[in-house]
C-alpha positions in Angstrom: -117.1 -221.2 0.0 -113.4 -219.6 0.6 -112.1 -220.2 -3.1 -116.3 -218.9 -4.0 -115.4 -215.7 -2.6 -112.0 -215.2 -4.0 -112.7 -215.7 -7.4 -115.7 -213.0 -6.9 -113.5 -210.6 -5.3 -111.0 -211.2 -8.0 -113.9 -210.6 -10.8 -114.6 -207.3 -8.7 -110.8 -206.0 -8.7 -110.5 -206.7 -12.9 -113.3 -204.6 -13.5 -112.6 -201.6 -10.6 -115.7 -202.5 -8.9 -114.0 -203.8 -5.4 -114.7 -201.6 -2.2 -112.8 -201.0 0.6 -113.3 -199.3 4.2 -111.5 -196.4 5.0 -110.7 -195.4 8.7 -110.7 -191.8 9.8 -109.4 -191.2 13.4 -111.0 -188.1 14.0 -114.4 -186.1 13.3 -117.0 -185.9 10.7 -115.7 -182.1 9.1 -114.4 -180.0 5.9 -111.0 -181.5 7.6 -110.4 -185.0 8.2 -107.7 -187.6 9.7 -106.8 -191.0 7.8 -103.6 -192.5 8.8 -102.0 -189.4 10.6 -102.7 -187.7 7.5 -105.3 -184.3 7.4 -107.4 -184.3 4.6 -110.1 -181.3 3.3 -112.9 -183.7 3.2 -114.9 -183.4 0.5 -117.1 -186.5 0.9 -119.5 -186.2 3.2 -123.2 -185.2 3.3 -123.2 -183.3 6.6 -124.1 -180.2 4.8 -124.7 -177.9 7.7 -121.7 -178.9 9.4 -123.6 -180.1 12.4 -122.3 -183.8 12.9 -119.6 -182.0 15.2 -121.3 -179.5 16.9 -121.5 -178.3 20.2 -125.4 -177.7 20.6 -125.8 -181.3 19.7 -123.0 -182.7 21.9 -124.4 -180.9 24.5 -127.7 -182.5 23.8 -126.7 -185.6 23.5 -124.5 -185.7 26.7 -127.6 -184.7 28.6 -129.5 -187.5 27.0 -126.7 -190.0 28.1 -126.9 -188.4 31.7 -130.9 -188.8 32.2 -131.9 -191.9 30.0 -128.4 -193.7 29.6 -127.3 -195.3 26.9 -129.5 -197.5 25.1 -133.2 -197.7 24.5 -133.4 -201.3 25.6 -135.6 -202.6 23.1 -138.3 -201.9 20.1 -140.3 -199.4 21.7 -143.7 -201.1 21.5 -141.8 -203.5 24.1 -139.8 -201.3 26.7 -141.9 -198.1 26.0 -140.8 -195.2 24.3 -138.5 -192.5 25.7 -139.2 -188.7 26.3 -136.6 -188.0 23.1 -138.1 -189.9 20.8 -141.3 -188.2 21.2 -139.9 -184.8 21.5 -138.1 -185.3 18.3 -141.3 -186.5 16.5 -143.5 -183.4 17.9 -140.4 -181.2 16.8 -140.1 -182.6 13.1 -143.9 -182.9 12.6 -143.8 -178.7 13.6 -141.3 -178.0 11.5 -142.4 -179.9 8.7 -145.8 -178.6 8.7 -147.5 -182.3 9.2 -149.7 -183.5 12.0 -147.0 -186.3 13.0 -143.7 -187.7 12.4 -142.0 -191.1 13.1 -138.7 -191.4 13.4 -136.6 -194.9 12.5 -133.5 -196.2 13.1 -131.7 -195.1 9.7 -133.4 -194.0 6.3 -132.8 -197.5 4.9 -134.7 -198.8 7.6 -137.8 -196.0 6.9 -138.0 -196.7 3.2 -138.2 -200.8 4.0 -140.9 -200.5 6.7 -142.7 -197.9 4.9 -143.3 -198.6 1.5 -144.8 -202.4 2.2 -147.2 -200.9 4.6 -148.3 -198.8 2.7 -149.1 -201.0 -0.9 -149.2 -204.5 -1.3 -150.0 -207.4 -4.2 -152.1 -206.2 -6.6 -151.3 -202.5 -6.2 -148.7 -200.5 -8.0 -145.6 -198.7 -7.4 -144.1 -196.2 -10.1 -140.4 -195.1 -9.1 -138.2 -192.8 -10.6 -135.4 -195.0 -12.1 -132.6 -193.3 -10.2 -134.6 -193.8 -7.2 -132.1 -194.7 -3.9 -131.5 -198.5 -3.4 -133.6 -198.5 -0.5 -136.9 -197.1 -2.1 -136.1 -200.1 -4.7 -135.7 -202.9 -1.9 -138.8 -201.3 -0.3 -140.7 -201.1 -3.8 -139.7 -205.1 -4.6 -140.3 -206.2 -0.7 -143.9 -204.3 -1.0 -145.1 -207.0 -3.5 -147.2 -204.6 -5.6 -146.6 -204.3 -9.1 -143.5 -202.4 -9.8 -142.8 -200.2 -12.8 -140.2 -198.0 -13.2 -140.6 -194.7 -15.4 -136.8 -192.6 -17.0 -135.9 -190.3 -14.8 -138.2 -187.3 -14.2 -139.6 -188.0 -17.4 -143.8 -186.8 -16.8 -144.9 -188.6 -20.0 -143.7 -191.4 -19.4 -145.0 -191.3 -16.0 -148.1 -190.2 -17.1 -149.0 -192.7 -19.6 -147.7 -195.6 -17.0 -150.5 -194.2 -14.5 -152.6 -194.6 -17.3 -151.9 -198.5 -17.4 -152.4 -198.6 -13.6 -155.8 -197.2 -13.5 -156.7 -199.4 -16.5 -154.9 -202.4 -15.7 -155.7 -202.0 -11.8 -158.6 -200.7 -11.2 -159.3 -199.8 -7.7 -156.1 -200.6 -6.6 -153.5 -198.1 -5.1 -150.8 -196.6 -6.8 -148.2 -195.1 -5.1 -145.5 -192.7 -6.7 -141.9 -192.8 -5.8 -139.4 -190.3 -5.8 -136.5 -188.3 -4.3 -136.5 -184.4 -3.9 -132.8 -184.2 -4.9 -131.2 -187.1 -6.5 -128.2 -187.9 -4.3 -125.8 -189.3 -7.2 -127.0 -186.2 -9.4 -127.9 -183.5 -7.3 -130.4 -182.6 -9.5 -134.3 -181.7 -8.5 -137.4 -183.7 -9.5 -140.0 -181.7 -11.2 -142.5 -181.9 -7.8 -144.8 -179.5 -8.8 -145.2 -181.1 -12.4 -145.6 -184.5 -10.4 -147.9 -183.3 -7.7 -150.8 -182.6 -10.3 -150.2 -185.9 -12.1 -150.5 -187.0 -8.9 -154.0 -185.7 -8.0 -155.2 -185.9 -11.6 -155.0 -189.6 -11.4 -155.8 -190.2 -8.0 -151.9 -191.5 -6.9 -149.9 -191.2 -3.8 -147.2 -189.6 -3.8 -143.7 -190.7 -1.8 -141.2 -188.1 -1.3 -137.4 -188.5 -0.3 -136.1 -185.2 1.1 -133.2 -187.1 2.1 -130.7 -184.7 0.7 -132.8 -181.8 0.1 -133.5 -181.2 4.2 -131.6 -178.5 5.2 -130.5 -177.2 2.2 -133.5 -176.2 0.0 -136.4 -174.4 1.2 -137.6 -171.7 4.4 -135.3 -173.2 7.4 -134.2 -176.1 5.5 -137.8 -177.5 5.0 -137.2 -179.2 2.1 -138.7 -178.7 -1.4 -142.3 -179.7 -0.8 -142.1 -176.4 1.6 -140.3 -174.6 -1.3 -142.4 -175.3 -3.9 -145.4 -174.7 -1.4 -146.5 -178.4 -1.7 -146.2 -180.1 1.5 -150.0 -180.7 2.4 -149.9 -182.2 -0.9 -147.5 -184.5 -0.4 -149.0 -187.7 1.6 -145.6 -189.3 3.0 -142.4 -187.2 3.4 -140.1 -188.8 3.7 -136.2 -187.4 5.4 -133.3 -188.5 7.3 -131.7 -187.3 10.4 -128.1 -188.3 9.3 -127.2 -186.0 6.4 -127.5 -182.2 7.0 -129.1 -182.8 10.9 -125.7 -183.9 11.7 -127.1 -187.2 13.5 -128.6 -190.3 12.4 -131.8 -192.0 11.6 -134.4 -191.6 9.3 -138.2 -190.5 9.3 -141.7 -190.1 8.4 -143.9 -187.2 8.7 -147.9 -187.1 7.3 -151.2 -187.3 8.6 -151.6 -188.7 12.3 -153.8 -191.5 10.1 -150.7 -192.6 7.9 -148.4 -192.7 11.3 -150.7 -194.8 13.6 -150.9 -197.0 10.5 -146.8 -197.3 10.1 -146.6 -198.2 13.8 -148.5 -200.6 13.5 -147.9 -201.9 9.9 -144.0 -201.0 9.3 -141.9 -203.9 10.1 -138.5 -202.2 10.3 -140.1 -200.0 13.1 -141.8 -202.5 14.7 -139.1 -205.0 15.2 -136.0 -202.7 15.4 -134.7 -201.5 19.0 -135.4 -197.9 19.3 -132.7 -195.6 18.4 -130.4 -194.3 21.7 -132.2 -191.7 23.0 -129.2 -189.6 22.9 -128.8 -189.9 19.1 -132.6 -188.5 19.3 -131.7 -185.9 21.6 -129.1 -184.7 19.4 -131.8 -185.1 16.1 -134.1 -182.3 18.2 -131.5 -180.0 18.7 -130.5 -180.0 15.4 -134.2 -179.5 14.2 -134.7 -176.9 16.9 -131.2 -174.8 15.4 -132.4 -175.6 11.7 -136.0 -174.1 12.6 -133.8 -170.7 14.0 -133.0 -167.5 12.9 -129.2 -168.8 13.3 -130.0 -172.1 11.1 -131.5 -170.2 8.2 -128.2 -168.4 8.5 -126.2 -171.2 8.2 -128.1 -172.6 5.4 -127.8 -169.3 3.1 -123.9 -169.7 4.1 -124.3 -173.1 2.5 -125.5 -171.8 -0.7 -122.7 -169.1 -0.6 -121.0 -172.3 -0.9 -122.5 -174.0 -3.0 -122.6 -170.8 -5.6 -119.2 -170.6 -5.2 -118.5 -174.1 -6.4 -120.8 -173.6 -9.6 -118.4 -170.4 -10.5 -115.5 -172.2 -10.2 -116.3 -175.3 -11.5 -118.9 -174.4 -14.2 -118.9 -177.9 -16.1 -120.1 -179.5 -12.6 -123.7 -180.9 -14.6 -124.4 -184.5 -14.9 -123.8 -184.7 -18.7 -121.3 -181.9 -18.5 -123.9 -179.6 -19.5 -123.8 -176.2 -17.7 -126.8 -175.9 -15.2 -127.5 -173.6 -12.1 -126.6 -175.2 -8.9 -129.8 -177.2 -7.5 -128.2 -178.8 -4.4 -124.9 -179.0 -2.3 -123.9 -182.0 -4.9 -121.7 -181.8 -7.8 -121.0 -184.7 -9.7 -117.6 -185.0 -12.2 -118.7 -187.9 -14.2 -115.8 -189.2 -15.5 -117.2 -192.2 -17.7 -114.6 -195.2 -16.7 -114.5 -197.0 -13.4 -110.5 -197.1 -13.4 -110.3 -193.8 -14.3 -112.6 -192.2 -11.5 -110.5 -194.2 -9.2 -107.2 -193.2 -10.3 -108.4 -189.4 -10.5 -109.5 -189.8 -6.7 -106.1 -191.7 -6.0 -104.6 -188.0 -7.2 -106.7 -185.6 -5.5 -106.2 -187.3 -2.6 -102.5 -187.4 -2.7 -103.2 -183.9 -3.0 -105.1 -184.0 0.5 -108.2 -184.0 -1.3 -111.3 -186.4 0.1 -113.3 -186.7 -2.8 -115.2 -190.1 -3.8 -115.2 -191.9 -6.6 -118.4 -193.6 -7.4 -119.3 -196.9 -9.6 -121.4 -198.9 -10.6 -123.7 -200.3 -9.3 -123.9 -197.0 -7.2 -124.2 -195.5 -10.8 -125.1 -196.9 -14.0 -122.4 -198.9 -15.8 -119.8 -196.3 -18.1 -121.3 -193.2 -15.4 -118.4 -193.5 -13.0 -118.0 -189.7 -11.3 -116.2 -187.8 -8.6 -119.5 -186.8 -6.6 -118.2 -183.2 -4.4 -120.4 -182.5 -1.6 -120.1 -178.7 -0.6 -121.0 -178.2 3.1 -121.2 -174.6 4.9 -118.1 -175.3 7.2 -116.0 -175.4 3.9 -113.7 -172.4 3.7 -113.9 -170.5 0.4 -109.7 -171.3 -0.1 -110.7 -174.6 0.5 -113.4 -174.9 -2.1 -110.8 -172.6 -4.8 -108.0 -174.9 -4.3 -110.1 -178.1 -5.0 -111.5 -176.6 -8.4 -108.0 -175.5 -9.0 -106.5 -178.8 -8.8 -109.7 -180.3 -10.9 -109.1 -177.9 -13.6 -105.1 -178.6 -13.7 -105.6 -182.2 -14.0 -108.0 -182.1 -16.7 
């Protein structure tokens, strides 16, 4: 099994592919500490630059103080805790839906979900860069899986099509993510809500990296595009731009009775710490603020910033307005996004390099995540150094 496991490794390391962690003694921020060393971080999706803040340490200490630690068990054992219910009141409110249930990550969300709500004999259509945990969900589900080029409506269209002639009477479910987290770039959610309706689908949405960014008070674009009641599962995460961690559902108080009973990741998971969801409602209850909303439009200061300065920041190259806080450098070769990452960050530069099978094969990038506690110099001297190495 030893010698199994080297030669794989070894297999990994010729083609570029091998992973390694990386410690960093000190907080989630636009700075970070790896080996004694600061770093302007350039990696991470905390967009709001919440995951250090005060109103949610505060928060969270309080939790800690009043309900401890941990939540003991699955919470259709031991009982569910004040925060968890507060944070699911709070999200359904701010999302607009008649409930919420919150998970313990958005991996766990998309596996419990999407088998509860299809199974053998039904169909799935997913968006082919879809996130790996929408795929494990769609395969895990059982139903029939088909997946259509990204946002690409005829193709979609003629695959519902098939389903309601090669299924008839069966449910078909649409899968998709608001912003494309390798990408950064939008799905067409208008153009897919009335294919949606016209054949009688479901639709799935992934807001994970789209909530708190786009949209009034970081609502996500089902709110921006004035879509949300037409949208039957939302689906969002805590740990991104909320600053904590987990992962959730909001819809109809009908779809949520159904997932407590019928998602397995929520059934048979112990509940989230009561702190983390503590935290989780103070982040919603700033995001749903006056002082939130500005925050996020310092965000897209940000992020505009970063388009100006780095103009060529499309996924093909192509020059394209700024959807999301993402920017993606796609580079091509695996060794080579690795080796431009090596440089930036022996420039004190935190920027990931990402591979397949993150990516497709030969689509190796640099993916920059803007956040609003970046400092303009910080953002300038980034593209600077981009720009000078070629």
């Amino acid at each position: 099994m030893r010698d199994f496991f080297t030669e794989e490794l070894e297999a990994l390391r010729k083609r570029a592919l091998d992973r390694h962690l990386r410690e960093i003694s000190s907080a989630q921020g636009p700075e970070v500490v790896i080996a004694g060393r600061h770093f302007i971080n350039f990696s991470s999706n905390d967009y709001l630059g919440l995951a250090n803040d005060l109103r949610l340490h505060e928060a969270a200490a309080s939790a800690i103080d009043e309900f401890g630690v941990g939540a003991g068990a699955s919470r259709l054992i031991s009982g569910t805790q004040s925060p968890h219910l507060r944070l699911e009141r709070a999200l359904a409110k701010w999302k607009g839906t008649e409930a919420a249930l919150c998970f313990s990550s958005g991996y766990a969300v998309a596996l419990g979900t999407i088998p509860a709500l299809v199974t053998k004999n039904d169909v799935i259509l997913l968006d082919k860069l879809s996130h790996a945990s929408l795929i494990d969900g769609a395969r895990l589900s059982g139903a029939v899986l088909r997946v259509f080029p990204h946002n690409q409506l005829r193709k979609l269209e003629s695959l519902l099509e098939w389903a309601r002639r090669k299924h008839p009477g069966k449910r078909v479910l649409i899968i998709t993510e608001s912003v494309f987290s390798m990408d950064g770039d939008r799905a067409p959610l208008r153009e897919l809500v009335k294919l949606k309706k016209r054949f009688r689908a479901l639709l799935m949405l992934d807001e994970a990296h789209a909530i708190g960014v786009i949209g009034p008070n970081g609502r996500g674009l089902a709110a921006a595009e004035n879509v949300s009641e037409e949208v039957e599962v939302q689906m969002g995460t805590l740990s991104k731009a909320l600053g904590t961690s987990g992962g959730y559902i909001c819809g109809s108080r009908t779809l949520i009775e159904w997932l407590i009973n019928r998602a397995r990741s929520f059934i048979y998971s112990t509940a989230p710490p009561p702190a983390i969801a503590a935290a989780g409602l103070a982040a919603v209850d700033f995001l749903a603020s006056p002082e939130g909303e500005k925050r996020r439009l310092l965000l897209w200061e940000r992020i505009r910033l970063m388009q100006q300065l780095l103009p060529r920041a499309g996924s093909q190259g192509e020059d394209v307005a700024a959807g999301s806080a993402i920017f993606p450098l796609i580079v091509g070769d695996e060794k080579a996004a690795l080796d431009i990452g090596a440089a930036l960050q022996s420039d004190g530069f935190l920027v990931p390099a990402i591979r397949y099978p993150t990516v497709a094969k030969g689509a190796a990038r640099l993916r920059i995540t803007v956040t609003a506690a970046h400092e303009e110099a910080q953002i300038e001297e980034l593209c600077e150094l981009i720009k000078r190495r070629g």
